[in-house]
N, CA, C and O atoms as a Tripos MOL2 file, in Angstrom:
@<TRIPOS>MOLECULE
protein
  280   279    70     0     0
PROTEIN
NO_CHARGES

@<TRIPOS>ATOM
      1 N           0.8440   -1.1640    0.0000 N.3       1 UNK1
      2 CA          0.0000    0.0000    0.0000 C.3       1 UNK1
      3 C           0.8950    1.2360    0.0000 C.2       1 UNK1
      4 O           1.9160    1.0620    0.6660 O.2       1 UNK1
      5 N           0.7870    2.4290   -0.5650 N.am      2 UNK2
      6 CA          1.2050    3.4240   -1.2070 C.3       2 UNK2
      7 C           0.7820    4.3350   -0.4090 C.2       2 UNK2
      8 O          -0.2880    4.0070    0.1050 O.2       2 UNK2
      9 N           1.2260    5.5070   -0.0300 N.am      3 UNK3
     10 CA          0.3140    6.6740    0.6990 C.3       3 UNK3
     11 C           1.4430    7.8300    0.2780 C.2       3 UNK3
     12 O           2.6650    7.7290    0.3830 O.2       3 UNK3
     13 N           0.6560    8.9760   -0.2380 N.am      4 UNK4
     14 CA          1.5320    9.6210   -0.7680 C.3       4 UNK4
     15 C           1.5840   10.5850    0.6010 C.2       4 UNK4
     16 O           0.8540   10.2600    1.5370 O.2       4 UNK4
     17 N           2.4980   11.8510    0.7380 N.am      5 UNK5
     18 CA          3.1800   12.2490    1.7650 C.3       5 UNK5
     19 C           2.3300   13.2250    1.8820 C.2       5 UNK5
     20 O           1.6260   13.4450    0.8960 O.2       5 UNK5
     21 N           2.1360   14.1470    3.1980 N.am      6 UNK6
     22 CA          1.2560   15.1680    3.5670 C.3       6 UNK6
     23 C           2.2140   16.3440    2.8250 C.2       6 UNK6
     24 O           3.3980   16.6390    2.9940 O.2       6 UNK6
     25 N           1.1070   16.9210    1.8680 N.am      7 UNK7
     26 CA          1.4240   18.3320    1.3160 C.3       7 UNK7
     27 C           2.2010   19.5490    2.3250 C.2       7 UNK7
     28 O           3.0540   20.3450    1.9340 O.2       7 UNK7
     29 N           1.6740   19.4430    3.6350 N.am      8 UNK8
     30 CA          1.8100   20.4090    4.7880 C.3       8 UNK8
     31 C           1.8820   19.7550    6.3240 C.2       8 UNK8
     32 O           1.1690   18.8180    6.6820 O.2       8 UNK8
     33 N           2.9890   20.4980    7.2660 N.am      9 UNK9
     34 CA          3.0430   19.7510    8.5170 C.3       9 UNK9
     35 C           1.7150   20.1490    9.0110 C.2       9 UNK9
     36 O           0.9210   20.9900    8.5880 O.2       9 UNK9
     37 N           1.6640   19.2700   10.0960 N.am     10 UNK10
     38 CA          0.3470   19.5980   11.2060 C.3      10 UNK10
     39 C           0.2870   20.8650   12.1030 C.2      10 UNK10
     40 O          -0.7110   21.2520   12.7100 O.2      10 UNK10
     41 N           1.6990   21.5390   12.0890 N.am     11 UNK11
     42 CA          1.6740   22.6020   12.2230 C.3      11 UNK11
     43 C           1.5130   23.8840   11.5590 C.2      11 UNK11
     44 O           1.3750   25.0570   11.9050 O.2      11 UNK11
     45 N           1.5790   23.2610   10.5380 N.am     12 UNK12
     46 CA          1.5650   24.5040    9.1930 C.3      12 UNK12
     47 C          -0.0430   24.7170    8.5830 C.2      12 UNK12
     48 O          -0.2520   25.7440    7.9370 O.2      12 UNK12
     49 N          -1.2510   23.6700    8.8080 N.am     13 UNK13
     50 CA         -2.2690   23.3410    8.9570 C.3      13 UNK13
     51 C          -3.4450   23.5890   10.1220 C.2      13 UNK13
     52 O          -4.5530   24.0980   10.2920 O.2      13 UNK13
     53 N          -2.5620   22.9790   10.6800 N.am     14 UNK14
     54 CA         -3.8070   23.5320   12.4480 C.3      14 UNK14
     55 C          -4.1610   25.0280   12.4430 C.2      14 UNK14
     56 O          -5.3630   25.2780   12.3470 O.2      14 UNK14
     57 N          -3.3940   25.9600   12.5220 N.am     15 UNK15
     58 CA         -3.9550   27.3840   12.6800 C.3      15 UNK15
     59 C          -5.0490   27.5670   11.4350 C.2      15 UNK15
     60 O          -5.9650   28.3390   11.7180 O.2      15 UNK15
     61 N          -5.0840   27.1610   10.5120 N.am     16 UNK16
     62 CA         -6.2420   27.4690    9.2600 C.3      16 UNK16
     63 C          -7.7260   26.4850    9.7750 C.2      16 UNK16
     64 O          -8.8790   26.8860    9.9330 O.2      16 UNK16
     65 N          -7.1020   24.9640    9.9600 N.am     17 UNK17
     66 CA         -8.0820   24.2050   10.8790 C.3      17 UNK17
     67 C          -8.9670   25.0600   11.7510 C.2      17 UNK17
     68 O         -10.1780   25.1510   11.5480 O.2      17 UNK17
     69 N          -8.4470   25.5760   12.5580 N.am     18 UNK18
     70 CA         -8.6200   26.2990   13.6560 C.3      18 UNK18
     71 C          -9.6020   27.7570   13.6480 C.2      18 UNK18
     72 O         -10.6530   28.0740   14.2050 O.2      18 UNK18
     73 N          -8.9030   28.2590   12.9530 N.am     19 UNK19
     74 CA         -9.3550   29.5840   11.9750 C.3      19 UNK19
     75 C         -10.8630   29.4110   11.3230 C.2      19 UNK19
     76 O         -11.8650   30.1160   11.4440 O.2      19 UNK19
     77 N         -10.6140   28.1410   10.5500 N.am     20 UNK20
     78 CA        -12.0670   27.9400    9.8360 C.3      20 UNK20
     79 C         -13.0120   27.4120   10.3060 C.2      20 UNK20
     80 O         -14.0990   27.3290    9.7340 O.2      20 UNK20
     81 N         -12.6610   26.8060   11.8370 N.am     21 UNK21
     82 CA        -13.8170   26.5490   12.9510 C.3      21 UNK21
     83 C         -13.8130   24.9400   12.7230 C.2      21 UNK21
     84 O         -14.7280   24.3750   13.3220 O.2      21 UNK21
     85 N         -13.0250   24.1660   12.0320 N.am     22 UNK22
     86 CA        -12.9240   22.8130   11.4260 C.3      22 UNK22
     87 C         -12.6070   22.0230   12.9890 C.2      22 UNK22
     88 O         -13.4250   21.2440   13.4780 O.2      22 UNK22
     89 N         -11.2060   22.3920   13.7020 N.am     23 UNK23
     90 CA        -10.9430   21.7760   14.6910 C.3      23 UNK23
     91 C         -10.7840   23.2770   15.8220 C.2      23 UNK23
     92 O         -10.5610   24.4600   15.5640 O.2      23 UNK23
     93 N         -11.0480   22.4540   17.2750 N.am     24 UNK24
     94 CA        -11.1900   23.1870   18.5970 C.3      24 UNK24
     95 C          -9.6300   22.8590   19.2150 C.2      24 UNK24
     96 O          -8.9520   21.9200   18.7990 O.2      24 UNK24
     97 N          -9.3400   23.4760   19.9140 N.am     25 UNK25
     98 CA         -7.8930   23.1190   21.1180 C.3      25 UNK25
     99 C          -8.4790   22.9280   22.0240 C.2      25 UNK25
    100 O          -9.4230   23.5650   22.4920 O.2      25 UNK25
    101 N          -7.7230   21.5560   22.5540 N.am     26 UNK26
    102 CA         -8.0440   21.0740   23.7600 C.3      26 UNK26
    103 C          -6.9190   21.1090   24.5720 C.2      26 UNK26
    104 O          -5.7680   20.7740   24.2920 O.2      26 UNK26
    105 N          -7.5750   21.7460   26.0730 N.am     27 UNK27
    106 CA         -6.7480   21.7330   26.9610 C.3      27 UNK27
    107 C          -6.3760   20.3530   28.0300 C.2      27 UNK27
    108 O          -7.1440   19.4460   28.3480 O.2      27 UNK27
    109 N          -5.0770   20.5300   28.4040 N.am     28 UNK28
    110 CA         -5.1210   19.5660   29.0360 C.3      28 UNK28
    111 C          -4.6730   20.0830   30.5340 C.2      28 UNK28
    112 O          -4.1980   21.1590   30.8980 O.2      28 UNK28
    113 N          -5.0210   18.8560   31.2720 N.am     29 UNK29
    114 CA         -4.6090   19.2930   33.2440 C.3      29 UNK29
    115 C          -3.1600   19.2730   33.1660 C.2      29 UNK29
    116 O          -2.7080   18.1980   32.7720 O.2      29 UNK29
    117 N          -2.3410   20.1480   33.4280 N.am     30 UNK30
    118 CA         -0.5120   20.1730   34.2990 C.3      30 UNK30
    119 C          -0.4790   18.9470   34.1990 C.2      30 UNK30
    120 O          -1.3470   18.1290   34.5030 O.2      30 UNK30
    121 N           0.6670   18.7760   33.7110 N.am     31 UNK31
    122 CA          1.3070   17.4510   33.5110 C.3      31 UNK31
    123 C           1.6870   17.2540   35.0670 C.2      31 UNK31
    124 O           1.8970   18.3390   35.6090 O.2      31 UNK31
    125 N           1.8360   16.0810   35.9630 N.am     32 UNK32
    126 CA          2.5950   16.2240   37.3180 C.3      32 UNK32
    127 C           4.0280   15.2190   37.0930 C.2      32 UNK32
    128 O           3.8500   14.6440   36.0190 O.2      32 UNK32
    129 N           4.7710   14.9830   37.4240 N.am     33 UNK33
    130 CA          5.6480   14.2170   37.7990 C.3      33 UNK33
    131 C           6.0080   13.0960   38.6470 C.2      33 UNK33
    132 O           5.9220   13.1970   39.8700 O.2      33 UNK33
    133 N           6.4750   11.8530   37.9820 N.am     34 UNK34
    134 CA          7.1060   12.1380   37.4620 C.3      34 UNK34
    135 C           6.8340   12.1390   35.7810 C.2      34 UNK34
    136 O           6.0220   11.2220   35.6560 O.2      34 UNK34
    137 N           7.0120   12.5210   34.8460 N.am     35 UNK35
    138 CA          6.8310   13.1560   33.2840 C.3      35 UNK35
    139 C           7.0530   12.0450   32.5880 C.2      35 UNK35
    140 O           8.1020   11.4390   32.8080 O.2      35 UNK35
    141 N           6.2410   11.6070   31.7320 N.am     36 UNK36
    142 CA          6.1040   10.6270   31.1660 C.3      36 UNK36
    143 C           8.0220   10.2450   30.1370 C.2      36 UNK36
    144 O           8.9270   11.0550   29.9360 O.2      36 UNK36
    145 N           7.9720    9.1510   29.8470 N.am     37 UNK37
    146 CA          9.0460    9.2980   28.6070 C.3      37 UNK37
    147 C           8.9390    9.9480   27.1650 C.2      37 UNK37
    148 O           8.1880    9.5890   26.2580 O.2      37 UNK37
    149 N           9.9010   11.0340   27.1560 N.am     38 UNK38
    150 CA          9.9340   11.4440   26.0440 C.3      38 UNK38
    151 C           9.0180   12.9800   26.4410 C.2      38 UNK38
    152 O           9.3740   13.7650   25.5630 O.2      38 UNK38
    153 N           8.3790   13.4420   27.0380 N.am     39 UNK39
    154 CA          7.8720   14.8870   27.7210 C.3      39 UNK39
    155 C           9.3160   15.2650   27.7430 C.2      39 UNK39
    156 O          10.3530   14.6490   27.9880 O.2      39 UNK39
    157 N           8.9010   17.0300   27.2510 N.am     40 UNK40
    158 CA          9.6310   17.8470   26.5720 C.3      40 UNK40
    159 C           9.4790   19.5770   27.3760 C.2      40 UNK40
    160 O           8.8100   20.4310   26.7950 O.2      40 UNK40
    161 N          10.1290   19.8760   28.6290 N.am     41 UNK41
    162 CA          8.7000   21.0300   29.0660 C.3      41 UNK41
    163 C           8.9180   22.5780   28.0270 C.2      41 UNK41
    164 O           8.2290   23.5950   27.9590 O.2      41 UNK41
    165 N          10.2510   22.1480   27.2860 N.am     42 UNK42
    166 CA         10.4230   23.5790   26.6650 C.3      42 UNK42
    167 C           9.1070   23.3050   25.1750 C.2      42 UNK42
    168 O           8.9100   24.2590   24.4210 O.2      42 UNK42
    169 N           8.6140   22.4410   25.0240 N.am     43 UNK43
    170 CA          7.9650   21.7660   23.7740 C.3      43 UNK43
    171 C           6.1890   22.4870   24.2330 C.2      43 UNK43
    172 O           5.7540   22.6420   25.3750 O.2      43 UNK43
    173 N           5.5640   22.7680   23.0730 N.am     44 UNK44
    174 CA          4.2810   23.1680   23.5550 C.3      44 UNK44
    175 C           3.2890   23.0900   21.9830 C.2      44 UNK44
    176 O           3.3840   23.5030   20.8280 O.2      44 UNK44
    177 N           2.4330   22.3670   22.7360 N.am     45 UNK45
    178 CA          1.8760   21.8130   21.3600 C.3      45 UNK45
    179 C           0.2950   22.5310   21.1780 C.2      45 UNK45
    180 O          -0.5140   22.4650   22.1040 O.2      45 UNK45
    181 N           0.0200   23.1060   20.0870 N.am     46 UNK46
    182 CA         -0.6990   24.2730   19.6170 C.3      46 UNK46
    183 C          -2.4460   23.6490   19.7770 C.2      46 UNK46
    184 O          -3.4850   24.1990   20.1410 O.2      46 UNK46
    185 N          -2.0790   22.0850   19.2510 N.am     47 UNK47
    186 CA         -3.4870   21.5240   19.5400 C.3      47 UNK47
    187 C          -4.0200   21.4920   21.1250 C.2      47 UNK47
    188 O          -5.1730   21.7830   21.4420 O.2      47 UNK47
    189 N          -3.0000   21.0970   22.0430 N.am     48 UNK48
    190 CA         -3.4220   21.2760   23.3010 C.3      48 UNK48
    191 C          -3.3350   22.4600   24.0240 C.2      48 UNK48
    192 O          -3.0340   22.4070   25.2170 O.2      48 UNK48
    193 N          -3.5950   23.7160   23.3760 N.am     49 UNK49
    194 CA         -3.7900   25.2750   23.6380 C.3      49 UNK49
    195 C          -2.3150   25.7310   24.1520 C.2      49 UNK49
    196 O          -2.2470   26.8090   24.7430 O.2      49 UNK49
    197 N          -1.1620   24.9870   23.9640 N.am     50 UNK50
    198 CA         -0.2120   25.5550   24.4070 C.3      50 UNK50
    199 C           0.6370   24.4350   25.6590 C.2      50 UNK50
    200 O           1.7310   24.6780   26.1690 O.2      50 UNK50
    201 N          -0.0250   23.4990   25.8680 N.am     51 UNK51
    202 CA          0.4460   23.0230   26.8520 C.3      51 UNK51
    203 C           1.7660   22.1870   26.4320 C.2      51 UNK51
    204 O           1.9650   21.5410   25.4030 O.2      51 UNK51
    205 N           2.5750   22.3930   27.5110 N.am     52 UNK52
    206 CA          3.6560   21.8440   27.7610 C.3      52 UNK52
    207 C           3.9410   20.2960   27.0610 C.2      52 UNK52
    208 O           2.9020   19.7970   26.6280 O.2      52 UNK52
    209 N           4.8830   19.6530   26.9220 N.am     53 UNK53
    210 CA          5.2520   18.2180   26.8570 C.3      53 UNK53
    211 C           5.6680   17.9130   25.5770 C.2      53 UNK53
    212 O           6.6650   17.2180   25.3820 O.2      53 UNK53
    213 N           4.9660   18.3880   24.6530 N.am     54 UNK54
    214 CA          5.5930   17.8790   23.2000 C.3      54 UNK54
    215 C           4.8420   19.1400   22.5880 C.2      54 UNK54
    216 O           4.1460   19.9560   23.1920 O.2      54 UNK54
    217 N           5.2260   19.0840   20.9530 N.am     55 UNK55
    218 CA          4.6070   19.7290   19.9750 C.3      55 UNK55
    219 C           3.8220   19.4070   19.0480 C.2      55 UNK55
    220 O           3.8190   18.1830   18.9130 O.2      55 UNK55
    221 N           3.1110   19.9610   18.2990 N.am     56 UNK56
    222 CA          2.1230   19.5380   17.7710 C.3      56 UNK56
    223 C           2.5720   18.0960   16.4910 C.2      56 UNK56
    224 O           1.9440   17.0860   16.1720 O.2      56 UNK56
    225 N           3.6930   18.5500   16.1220 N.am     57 UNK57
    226 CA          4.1370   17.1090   14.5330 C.3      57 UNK57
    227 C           4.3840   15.8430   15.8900 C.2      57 UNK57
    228 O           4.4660   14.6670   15.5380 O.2      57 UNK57
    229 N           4.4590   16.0930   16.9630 N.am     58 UNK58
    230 CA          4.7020   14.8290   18.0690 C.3      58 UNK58
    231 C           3.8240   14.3430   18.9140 C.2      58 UNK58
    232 O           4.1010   13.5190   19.7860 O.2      58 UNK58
    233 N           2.4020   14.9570   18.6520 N.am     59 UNK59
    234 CA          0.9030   14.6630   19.1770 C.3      59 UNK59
    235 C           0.5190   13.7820   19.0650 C.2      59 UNK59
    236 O           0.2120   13.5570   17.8950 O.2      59 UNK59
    237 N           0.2050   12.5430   20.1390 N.am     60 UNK60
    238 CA         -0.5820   11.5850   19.5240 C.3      60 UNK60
    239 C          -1.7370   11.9560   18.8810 C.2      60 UNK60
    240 O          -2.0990   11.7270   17.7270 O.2      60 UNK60
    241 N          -2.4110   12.7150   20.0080 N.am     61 UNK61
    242 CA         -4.0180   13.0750   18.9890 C.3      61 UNK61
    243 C          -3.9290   13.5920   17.4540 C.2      61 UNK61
    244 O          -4.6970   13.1210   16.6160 O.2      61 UNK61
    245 N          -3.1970   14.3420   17.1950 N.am     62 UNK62
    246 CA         -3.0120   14.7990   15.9260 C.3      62 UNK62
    247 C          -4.3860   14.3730   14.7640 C.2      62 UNK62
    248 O          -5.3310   15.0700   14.3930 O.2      62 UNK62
    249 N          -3.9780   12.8150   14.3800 N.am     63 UNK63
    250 CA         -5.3040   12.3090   14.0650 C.3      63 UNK63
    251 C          -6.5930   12.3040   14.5250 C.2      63 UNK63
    252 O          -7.4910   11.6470   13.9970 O.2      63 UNK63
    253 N          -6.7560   13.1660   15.7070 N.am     64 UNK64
    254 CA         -8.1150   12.9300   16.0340 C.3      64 UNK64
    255 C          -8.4460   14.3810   16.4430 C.2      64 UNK64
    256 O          -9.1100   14.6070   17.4540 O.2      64 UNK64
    257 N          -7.9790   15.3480   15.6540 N.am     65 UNK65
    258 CA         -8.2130   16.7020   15.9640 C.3      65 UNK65
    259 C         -10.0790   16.4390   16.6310 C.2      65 UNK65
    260 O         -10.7770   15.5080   16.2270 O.2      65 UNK65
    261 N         -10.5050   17.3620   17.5540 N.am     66 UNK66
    262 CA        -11.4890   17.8100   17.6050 C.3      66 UNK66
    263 C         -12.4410   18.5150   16.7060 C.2      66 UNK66
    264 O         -11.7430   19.3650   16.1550 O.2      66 UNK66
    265 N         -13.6150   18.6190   16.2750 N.am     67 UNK67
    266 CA        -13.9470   19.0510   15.7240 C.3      67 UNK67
    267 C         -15.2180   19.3530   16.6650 C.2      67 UNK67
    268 O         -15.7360   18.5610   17.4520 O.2      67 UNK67
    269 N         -15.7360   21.1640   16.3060 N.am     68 UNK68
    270 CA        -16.6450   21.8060   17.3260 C.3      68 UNK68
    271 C         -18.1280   20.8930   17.1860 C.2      68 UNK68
    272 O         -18.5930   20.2540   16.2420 O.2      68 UNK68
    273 N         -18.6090   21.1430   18.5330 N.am     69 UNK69
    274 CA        -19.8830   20.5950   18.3720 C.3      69 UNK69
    275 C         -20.7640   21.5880   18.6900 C.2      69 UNK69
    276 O         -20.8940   22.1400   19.7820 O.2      69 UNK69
    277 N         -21.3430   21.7770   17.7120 N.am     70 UNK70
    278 CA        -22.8040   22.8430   17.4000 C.3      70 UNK70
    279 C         -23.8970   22.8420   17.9200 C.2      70 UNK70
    280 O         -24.7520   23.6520   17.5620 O.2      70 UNK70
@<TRIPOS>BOND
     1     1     2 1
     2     2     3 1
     3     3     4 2
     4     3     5 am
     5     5     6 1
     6     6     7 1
     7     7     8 2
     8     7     9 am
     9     9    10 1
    10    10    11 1
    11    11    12 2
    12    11    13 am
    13    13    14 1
    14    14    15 1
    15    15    16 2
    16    15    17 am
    17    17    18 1
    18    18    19 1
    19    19    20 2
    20    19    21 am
    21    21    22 1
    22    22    23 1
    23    23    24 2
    24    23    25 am
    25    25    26 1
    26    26    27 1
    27    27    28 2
    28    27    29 am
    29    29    30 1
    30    30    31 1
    31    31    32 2
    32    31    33 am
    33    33    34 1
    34    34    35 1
    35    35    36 2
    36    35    37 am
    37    37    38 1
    38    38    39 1
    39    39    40 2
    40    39    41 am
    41    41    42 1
    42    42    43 1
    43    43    44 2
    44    43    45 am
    45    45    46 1
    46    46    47 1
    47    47    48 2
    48    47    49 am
    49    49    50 1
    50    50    51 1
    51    51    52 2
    52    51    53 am
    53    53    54 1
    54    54    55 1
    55    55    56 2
    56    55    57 am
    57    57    58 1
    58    58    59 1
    59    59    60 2
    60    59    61 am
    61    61    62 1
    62    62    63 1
    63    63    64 2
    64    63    65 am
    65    65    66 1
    66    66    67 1
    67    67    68 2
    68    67    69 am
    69    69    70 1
    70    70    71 1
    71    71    72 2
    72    71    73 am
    73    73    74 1
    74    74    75 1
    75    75    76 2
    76    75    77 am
    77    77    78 1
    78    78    79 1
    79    79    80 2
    80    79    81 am
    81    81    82 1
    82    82    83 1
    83    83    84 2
    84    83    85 am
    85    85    86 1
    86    86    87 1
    87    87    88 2
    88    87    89 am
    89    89    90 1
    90    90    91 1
    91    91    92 2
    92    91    93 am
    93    93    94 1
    94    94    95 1
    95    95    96 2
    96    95    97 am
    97    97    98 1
    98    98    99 1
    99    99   100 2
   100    99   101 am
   101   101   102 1
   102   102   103 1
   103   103   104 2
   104   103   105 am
   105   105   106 1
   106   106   107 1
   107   107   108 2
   108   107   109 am
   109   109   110 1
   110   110   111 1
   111   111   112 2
   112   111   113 am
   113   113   114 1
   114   114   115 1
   115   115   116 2
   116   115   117 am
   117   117   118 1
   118   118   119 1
   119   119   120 2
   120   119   121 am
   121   121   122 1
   122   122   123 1
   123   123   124 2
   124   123   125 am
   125   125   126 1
   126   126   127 1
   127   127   128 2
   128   127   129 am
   129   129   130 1
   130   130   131 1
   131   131   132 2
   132   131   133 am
   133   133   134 1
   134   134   135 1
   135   135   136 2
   136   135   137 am
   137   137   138 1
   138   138   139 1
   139   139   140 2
   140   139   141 am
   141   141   142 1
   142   142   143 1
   143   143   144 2
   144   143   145 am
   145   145   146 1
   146   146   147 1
   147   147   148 2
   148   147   149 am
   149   149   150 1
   150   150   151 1
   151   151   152 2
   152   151   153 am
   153   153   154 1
   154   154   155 1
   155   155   156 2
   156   155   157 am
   157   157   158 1
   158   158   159 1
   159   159   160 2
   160   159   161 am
   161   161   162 1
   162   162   163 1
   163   163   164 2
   164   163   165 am
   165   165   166 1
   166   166   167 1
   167   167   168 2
   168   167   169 am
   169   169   170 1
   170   170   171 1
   171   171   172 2
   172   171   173 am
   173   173   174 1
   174   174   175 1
   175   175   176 2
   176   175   177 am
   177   177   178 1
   178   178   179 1
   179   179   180 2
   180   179   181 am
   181   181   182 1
   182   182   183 1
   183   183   184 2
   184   183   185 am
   185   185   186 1
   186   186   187 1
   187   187   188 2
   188   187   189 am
   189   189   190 1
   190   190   191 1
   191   191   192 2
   192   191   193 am
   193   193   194 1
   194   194   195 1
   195   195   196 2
   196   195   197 am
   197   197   198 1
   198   198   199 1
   199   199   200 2
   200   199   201 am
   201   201   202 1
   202   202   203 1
   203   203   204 2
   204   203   205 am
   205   205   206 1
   206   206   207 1
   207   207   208 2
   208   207   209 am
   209   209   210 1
   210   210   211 1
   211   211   212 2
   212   211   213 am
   213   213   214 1
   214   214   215 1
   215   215   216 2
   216   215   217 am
   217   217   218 1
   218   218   219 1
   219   219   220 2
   220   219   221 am
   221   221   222 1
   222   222   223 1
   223   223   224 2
   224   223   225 am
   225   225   226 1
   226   226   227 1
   227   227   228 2
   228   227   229 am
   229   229   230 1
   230   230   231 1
   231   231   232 2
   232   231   233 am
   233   233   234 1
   234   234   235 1
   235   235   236 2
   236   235   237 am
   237   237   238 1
   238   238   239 1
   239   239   240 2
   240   239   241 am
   241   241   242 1
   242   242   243 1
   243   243   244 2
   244   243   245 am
   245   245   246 1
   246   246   247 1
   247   247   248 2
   248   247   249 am
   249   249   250 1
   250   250   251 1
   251   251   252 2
   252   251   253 am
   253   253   254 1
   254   254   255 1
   255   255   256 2
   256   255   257 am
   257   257   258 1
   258   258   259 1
   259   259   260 2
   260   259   261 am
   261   261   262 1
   262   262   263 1
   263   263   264 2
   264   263   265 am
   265   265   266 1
   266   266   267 1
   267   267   268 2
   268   267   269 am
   269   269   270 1
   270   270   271 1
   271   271   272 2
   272   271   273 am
   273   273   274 1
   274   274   275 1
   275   275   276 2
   276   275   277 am
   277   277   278 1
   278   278   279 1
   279   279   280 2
@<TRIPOS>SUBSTRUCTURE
     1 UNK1         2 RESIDUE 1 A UNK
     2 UNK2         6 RESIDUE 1 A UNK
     3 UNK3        10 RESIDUE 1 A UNK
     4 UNK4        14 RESIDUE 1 A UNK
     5 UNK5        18 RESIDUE 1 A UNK
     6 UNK6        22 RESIDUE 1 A UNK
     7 UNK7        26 RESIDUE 1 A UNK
     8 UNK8        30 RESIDUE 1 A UNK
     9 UNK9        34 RESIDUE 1 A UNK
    10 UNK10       38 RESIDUE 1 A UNK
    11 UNK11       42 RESIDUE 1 A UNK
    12 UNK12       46 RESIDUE 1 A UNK
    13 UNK13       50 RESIDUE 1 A UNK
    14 UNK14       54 RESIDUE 1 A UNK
    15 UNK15       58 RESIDUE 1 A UNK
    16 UNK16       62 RESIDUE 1 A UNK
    17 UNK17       66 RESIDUE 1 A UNK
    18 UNK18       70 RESIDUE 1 A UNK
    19 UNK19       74 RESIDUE 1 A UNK
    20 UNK20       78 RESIDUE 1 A UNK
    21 UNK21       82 RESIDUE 1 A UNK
    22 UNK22       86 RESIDUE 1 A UNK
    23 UNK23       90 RESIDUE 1 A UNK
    24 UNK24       94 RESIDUE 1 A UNK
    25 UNK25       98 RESIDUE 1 A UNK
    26 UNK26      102 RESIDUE 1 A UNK
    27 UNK27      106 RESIDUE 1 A UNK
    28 UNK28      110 RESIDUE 1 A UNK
    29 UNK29      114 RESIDUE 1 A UNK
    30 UNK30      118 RESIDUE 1 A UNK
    31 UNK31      122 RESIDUE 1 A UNK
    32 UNK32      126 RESIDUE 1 A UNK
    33 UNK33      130 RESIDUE 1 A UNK
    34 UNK34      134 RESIDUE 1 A UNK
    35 UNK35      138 RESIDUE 1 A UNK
    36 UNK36      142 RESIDUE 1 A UNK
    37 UNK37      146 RESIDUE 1 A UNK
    38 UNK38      150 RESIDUE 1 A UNK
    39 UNK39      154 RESIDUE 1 A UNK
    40 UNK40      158 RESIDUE 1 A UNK
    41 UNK41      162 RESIDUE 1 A UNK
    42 UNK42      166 RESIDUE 1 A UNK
    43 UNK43      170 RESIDUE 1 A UNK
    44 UNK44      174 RESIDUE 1 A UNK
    45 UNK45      178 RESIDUE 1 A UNK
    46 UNK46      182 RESIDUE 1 A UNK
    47 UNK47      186 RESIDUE 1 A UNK
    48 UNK48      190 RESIDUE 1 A UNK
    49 UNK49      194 RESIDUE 1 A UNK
    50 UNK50      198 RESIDUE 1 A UNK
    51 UNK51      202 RESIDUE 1 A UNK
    52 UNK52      206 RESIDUE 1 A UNK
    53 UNK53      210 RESIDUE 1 A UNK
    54 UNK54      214 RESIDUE 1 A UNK
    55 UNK55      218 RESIDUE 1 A UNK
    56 UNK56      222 RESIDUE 1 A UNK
    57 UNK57      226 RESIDUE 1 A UNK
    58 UNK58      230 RESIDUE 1 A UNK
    59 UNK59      234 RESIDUE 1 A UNK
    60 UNK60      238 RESIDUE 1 A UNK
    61 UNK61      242 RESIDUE 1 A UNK
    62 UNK62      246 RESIDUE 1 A UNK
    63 UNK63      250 RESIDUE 1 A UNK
    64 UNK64      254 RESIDUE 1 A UNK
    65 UNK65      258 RESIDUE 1 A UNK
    66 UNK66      262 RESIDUE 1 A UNK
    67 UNK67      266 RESIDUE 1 A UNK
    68 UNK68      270 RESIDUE 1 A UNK
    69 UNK69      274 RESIDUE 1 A UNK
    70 UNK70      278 RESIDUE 1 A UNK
């Protein structure tokens, strides 16, 4: 199986997502410690409104952006 490559990162995407009301940011609770493997605190990922631990191309959710409910 073949899958051709994403035109644009998930970061270069989300703010228009976002913009056009397509996907919501979800926040998440303070990470506590001790920090999972691989948590990053200088890292802040745009889908989870900013929160700490990773960035958005390193999101698990990524695939499961939110989308608003009306």
């Amino acid at each position: 199986m073949h899958f051709d490559p994403e035109p644009m990162s998930y970061g270069q995407i989300l703010p228009y997502l976002i913009q056009k009301g397509l996907v919501e940011p979800r926040h998440l609770p303070p990470a506590k410690q001790p920090y999972p493997l691989g948590f990053d605190m200088n890292a802040r990922c745009d889908y989870h409104a900013g929160s700490p631990g990773h960035n958005v191309e390193n999101c698990r959710c990524r695939g499961d952006f939110r989308t608003p409910s009306y």
